[in-house]
Phi, psi and omega in degrees: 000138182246156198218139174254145181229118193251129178224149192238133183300155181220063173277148196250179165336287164316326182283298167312282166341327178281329193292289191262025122298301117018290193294304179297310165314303187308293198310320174312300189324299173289323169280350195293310191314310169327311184296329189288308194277336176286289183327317189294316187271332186279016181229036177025046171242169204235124200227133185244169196276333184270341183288320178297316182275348182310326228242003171298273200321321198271290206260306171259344178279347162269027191275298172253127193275324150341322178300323174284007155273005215246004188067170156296336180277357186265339196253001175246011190308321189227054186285337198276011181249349165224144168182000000 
């Protein structure tokens, strides 16, 4: 028998704020590679999940300066989802 435990956050305002900062960066994140990973194939090149972050870290995130409050681990959440 399996048993599920649902559990809720007790976030205060800052916390909430920080959260769907977070939330919103993880998703940009996820459609560019998409977009990057759409492109690649429809030009026939063969694109890998460590080359797309290379060229993240390398090229476009220093772009958005913002971005570095948010750490390295948000752009690595689904890394494991396409190759």
């Amino acid at each position: 028998m399996q048993r599920a435990f649902k559990t809720k956050l007790k976030l205060n305002n800052k916390q909430k704020t920080l959260m769907a900062q977070h939330a919103g960066y993880s998703r940009w994140i996820w459609n560019w590679a998409l977009r990057m990973w759409n492109e690649a194939y429809k030009e026939e090149l063969k694109l890998s999940t460590n080359k797309l972050k290379k060229f993240y870290t390398n090229h476009v995130k220093p772009d958005y300066p913002g971005a570095s409050q948010f750490g390295k681990s948000i752009a690595q959440t689904n890394e494991n989802t396409r190759d």
